[in-house]
Biopython code that builds the backbone (N, CA, C, O; Angstrom):
import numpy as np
from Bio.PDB.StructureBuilder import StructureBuilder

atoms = [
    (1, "UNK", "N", (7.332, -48.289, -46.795)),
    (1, "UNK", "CA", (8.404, -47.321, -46.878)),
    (1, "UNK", "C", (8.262, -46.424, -48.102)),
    (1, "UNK", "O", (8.875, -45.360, -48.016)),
    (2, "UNK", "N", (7.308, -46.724, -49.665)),
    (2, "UNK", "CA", (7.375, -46.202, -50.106)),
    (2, "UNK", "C", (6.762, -45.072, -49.900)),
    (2, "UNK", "O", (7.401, -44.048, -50.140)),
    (3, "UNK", "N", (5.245, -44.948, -49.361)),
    (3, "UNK", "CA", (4.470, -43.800, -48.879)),
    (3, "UNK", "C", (5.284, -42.750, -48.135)),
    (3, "UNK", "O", (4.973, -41.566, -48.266)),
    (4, "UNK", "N", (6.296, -43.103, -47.369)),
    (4, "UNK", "CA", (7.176, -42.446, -46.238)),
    (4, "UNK", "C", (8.384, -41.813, -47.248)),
    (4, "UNK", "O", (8.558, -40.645, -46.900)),
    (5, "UNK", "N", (9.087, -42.092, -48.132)),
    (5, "UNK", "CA", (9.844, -41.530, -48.834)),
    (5, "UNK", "C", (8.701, -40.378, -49.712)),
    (5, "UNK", "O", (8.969, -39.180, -49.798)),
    (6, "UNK", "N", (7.206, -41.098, -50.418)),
    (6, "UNK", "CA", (6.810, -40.055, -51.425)),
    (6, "UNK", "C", (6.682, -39.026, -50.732)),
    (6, "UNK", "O", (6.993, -37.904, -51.131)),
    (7, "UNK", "N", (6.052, -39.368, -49.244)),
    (7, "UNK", "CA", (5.909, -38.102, -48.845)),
    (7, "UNK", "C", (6.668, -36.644, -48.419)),
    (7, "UNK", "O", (6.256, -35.487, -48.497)),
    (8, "UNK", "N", (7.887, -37.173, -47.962)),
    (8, "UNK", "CA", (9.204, -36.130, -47.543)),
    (8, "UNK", "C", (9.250, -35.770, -49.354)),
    (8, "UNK", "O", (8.683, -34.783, -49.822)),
    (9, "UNK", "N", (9.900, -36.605, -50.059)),
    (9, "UNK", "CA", (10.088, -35.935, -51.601)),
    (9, "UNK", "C", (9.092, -34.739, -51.496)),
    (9, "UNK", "O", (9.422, -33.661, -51.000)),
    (10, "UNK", "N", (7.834, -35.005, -52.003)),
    (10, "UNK", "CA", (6.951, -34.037, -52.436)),
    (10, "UNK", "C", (7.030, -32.880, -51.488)),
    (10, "UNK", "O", (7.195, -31.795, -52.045)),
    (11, "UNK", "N", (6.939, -32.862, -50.020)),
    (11, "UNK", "CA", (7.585, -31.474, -49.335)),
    (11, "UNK", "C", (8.654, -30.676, -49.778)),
    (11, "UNK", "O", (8.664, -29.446, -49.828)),
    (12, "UNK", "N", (9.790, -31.654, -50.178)),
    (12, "UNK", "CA", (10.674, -30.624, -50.640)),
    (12, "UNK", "C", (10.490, -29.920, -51.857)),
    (12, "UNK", "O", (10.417, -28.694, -51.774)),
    (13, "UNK", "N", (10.379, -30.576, -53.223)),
    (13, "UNK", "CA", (9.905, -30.330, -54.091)),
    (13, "UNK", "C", (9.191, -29.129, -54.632)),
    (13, "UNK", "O", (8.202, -28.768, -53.995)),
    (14, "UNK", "N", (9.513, -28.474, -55.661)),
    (14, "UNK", "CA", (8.785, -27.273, -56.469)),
    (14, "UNK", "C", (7.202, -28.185, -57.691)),
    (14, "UNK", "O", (6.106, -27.712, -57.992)),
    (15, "UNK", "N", (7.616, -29.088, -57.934)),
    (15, "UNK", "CA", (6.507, -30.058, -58.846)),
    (15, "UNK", "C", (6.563, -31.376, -57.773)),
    (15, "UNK", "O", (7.491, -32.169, -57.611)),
    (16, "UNK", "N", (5.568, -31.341, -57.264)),
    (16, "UNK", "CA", (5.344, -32.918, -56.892)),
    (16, "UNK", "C", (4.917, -33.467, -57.419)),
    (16, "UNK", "O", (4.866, -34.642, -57.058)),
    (17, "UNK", "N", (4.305, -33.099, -58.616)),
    (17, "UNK", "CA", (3.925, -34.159, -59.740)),
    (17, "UNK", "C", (4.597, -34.977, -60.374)),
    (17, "UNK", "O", (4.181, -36.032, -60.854)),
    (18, "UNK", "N", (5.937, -34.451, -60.432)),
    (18, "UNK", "CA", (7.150, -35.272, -61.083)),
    (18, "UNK", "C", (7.572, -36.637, -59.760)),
    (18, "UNK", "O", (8.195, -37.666, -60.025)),
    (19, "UNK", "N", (7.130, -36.327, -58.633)),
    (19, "UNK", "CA", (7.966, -37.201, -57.985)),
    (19, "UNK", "C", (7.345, -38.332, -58.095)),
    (19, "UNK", "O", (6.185, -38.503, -57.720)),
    (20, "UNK", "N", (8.377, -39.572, -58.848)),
    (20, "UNK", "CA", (8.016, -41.226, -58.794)),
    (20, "UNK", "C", (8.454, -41.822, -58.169)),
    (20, "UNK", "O", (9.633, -41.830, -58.521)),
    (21, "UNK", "N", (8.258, -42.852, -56.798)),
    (21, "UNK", "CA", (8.815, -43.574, -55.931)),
    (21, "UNK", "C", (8.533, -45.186, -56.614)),
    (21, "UNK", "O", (7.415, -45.529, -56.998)),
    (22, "UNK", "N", (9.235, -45.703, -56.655)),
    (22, "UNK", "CA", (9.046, -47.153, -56.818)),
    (22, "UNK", "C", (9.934, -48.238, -55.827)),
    (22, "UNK", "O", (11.044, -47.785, -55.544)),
    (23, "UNK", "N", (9.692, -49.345, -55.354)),
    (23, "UNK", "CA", (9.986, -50.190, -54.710)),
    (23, "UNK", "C", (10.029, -51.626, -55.214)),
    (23, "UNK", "O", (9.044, -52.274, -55.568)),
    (24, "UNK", "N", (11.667, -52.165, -55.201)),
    (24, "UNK", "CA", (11.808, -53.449, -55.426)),
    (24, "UNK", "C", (12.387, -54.309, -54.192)),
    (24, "UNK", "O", (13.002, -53.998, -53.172)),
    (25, "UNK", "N", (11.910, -55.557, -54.741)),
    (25, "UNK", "CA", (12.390, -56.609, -53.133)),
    (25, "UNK", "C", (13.522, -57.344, -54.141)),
    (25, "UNK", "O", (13.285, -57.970, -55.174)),
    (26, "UNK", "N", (15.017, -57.033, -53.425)),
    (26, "UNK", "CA", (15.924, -57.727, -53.583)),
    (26, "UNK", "C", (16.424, -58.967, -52.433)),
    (26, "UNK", "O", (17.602, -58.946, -52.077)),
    (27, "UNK", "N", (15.579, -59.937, -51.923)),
    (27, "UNK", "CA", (16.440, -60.993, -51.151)),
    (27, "UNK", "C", (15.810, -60.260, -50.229)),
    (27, "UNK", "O", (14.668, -59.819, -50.363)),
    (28, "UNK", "N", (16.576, -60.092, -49.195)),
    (28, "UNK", "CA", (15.887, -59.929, -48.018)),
    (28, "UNK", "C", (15.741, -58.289, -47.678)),
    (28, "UNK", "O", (15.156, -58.046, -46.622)),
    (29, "UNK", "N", (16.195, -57.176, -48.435)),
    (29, "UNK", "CA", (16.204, -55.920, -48.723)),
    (29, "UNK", "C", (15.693, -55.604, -49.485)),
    (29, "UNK", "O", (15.731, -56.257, -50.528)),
    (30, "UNK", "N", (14.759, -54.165, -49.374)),
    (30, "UNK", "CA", (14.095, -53.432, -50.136)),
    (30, "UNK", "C", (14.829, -52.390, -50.336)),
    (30, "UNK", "O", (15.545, -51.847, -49.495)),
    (31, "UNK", "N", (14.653, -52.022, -51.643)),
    (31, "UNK", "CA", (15.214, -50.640, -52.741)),
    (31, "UNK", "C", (14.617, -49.677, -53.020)),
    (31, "UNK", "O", (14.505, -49.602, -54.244)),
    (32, "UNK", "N", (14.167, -48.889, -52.518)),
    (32, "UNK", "CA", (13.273, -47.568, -52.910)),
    (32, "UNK", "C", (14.242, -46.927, -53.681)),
    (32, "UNK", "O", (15.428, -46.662, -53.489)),
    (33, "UNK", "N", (13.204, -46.677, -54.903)),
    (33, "UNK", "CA", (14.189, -45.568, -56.072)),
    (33, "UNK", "C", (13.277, -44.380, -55.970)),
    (33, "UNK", "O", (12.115, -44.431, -56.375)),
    (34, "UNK", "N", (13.839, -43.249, -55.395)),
    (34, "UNK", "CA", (12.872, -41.824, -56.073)),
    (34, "UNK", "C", (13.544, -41.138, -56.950)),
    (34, "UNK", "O", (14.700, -40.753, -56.774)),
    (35, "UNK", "N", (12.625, -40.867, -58.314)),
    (35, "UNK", "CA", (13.121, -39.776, -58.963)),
    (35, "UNK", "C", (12.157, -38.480, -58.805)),
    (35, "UNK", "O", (10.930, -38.439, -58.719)),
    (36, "UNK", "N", (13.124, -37.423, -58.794)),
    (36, "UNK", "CA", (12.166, -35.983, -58.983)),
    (36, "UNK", "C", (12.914, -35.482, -60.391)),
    (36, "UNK", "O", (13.811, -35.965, -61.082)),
    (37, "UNK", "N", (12.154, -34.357, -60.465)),
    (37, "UNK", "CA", (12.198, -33.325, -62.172)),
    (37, "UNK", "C", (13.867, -32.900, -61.935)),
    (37, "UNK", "O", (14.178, -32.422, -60.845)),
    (38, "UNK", "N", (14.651, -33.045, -62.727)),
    (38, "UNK", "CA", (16.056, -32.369, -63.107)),
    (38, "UNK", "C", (16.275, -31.316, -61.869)),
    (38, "UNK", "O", (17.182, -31.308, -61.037)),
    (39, "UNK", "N", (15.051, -30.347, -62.024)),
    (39, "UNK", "CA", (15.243, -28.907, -61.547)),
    (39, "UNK", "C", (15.074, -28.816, -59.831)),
    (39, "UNK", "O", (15.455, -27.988, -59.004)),
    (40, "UNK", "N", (14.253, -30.184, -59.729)),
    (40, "UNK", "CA", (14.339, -30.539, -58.164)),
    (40, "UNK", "C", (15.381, -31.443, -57.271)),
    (40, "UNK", "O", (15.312, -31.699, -56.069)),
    (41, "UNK", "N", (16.253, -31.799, -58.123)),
    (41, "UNK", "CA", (17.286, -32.588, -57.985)),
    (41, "UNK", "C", (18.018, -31.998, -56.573)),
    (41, "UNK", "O", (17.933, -32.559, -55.480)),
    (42, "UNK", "N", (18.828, -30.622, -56.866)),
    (42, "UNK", "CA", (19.391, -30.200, -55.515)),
    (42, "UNK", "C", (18.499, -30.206, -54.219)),
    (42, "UNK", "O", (18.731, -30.601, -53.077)),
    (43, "UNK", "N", (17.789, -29.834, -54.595)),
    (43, "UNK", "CA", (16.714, -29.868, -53.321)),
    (43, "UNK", "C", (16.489, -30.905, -52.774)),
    (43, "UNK", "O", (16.321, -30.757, -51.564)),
    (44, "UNK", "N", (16.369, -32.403, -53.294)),
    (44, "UNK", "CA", (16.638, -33.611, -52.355)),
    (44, "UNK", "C", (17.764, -33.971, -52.097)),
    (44, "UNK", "O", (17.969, -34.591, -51.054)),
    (45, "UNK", "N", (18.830, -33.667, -53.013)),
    (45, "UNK", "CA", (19.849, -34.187, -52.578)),
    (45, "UNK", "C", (20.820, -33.315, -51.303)),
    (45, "UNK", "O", (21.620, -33.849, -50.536)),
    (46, "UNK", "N", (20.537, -32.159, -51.356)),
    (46, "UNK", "CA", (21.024, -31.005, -50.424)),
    (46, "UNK", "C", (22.562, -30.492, -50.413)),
    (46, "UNK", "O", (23.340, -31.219, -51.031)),
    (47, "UNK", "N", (22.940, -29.693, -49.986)),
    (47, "UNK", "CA", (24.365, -29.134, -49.688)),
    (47, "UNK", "C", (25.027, -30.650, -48.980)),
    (47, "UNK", "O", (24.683, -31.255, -47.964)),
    (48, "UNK", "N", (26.122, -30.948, -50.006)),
    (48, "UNK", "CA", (26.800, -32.129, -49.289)),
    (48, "UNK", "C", (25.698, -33.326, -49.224)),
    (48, "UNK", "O", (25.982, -34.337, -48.580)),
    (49, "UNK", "N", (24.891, -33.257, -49.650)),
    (49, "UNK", "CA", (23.861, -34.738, -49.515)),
    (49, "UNK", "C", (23.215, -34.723, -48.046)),
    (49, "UNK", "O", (22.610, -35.754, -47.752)),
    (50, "UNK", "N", (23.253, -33.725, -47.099)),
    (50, "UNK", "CA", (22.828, -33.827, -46.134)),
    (50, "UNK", "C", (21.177, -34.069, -45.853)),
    (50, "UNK", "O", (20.543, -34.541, -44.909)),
    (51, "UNK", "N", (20.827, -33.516, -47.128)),
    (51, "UNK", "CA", (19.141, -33.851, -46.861)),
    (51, "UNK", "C", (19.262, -35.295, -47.273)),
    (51, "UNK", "O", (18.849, -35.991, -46.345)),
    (52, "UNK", "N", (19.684, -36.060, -48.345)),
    (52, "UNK", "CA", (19.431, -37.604, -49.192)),
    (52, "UNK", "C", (19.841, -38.488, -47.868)),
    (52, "UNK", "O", (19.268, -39.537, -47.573)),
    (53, "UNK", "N", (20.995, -37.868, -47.062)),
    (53, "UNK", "CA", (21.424, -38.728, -46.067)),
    (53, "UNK", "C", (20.140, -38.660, -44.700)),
    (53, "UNK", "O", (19.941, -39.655, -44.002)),
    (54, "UNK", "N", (19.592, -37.732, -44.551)),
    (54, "UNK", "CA", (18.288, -37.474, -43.639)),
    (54, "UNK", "C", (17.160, -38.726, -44.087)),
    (54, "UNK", "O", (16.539, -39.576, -43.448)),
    (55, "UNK", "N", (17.260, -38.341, -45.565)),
    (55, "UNK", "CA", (15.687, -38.986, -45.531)),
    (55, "UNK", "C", (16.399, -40.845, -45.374)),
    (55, "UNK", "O", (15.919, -41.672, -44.599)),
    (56, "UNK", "N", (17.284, -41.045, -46.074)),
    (56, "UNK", "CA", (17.801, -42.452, -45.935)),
    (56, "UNK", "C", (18.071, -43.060, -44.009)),
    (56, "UNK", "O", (17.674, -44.155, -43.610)),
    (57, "UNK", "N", (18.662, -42.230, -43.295)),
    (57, "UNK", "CA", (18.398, -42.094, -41.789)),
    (57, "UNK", "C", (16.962, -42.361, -41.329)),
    (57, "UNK", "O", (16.827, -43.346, -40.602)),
    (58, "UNK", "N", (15.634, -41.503, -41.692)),
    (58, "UNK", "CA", (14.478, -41.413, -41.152)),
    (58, "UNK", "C", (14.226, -43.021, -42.010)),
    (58, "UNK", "O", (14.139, -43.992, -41.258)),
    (59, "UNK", "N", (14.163, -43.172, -42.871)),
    (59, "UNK", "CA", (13.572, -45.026, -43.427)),
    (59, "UNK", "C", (14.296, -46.137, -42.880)),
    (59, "UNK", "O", (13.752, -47.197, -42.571)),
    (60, "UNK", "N", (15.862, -45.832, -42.725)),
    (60, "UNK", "CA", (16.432, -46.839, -41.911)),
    (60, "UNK", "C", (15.803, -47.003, -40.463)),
    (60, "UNK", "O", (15.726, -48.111, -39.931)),
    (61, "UNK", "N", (15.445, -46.062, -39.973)),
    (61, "UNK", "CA", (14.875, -45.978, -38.108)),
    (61, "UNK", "C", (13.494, -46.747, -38.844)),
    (61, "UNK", "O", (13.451, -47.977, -38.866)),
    (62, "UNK", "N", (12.618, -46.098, -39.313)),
    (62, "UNK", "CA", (11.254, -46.617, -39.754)),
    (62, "UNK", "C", (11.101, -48.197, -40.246)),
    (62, "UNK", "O", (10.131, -48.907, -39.982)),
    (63, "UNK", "N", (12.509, -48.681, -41.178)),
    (63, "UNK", "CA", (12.257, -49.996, -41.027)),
    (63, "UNK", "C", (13.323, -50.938, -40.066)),
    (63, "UNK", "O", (13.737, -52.055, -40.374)),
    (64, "UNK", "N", (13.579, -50.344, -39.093)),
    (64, "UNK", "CA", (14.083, -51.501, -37.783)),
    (64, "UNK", "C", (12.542, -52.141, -37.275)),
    (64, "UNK", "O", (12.444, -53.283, -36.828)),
    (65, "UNK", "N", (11.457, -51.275, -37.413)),
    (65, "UNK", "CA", (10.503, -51.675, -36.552)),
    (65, "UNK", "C", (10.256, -53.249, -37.287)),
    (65, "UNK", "O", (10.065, -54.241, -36.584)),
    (66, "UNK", "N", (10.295, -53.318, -38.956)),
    (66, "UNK", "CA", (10.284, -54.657, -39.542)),
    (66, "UNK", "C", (10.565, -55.397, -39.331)),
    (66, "UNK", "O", (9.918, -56.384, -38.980)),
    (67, "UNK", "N", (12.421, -55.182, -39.525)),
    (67, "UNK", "CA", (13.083, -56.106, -39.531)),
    (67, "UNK", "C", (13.270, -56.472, -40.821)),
    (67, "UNK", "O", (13.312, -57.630, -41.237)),
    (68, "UNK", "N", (13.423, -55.115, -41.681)),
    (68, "UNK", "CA", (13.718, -55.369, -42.727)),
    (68, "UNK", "C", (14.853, -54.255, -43.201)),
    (68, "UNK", "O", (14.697, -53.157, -42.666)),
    (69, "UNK", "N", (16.092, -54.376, -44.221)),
    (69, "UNK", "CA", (16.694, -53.431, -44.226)),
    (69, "UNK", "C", (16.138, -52.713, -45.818)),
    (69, "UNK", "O", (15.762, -53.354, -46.799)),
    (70, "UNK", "N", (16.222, -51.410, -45.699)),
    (70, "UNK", "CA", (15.860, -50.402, -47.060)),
    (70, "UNK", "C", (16.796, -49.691, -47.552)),
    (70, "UNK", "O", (17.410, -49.026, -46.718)),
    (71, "UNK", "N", (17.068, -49.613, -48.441)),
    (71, "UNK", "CA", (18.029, -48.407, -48.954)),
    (71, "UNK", "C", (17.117, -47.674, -49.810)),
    (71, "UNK", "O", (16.118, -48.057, -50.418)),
    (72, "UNK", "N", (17.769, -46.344, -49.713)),
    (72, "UNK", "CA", (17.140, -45.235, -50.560)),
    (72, "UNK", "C", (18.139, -45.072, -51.875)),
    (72, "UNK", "O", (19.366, -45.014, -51.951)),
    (73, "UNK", "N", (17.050, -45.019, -52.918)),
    (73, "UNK", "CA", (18.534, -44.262, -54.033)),
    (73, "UNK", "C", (17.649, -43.262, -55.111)),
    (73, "UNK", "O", (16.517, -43.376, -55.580)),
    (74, "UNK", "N", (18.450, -42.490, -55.232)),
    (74, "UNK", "CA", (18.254, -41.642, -55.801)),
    (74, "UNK", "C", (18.372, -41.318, -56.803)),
    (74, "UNK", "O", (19.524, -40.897, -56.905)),
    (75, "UNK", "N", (17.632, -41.195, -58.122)),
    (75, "UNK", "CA", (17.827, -41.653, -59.242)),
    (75, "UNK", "C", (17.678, -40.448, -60.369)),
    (75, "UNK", "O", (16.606, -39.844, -60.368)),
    (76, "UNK", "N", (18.557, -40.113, -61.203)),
    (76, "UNK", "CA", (17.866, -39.084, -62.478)),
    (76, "UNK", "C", (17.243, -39.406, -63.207)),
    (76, "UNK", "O", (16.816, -38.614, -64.047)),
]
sb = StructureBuilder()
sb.init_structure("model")
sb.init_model(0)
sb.init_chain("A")
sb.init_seg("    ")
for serial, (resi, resn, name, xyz) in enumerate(atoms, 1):
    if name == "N":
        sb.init_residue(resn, " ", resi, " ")
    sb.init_atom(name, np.array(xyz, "f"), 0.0, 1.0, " ", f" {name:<3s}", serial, name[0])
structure = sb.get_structure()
């Protein structure tokens, strides 16, 4: 899941260099944290969060195939 989050980040993104994805296993759920640069901030998060809520939608569908649950968070 992390490859699948870096990759949507860096599309949106003006620096994809800034974007860091990291992944922790809490219990039986995984935590993807992405941060991007300050200045790319609106751009993932979107009008109303509608993009942060997209990409968290597209990883939830992506990990039913597991059987594992993910949350996305979004981090400064």
């Amino acid at each position: 899941m992390k490859e699948l989050v870096e990759v949507m980040a860096k599309a949106l993104v003006d620096n994809p260099d800034e974007v860091v994805v990291t992944e922790k296993t809490e219990g039986r759920s995984i935590v993807v944290e992405l941060r991007v640069a300050p200045s790319d901030m609106g751009k993932v998060i979107g009008k109303q969060g509608r993009i942060a809520k997209s990409i968290r939608s597209i990883v939830k569908a992506a990990s039913t195939r597991d059987n594992t649950r993910v949350d996305v968070e979004i981090v400064e």
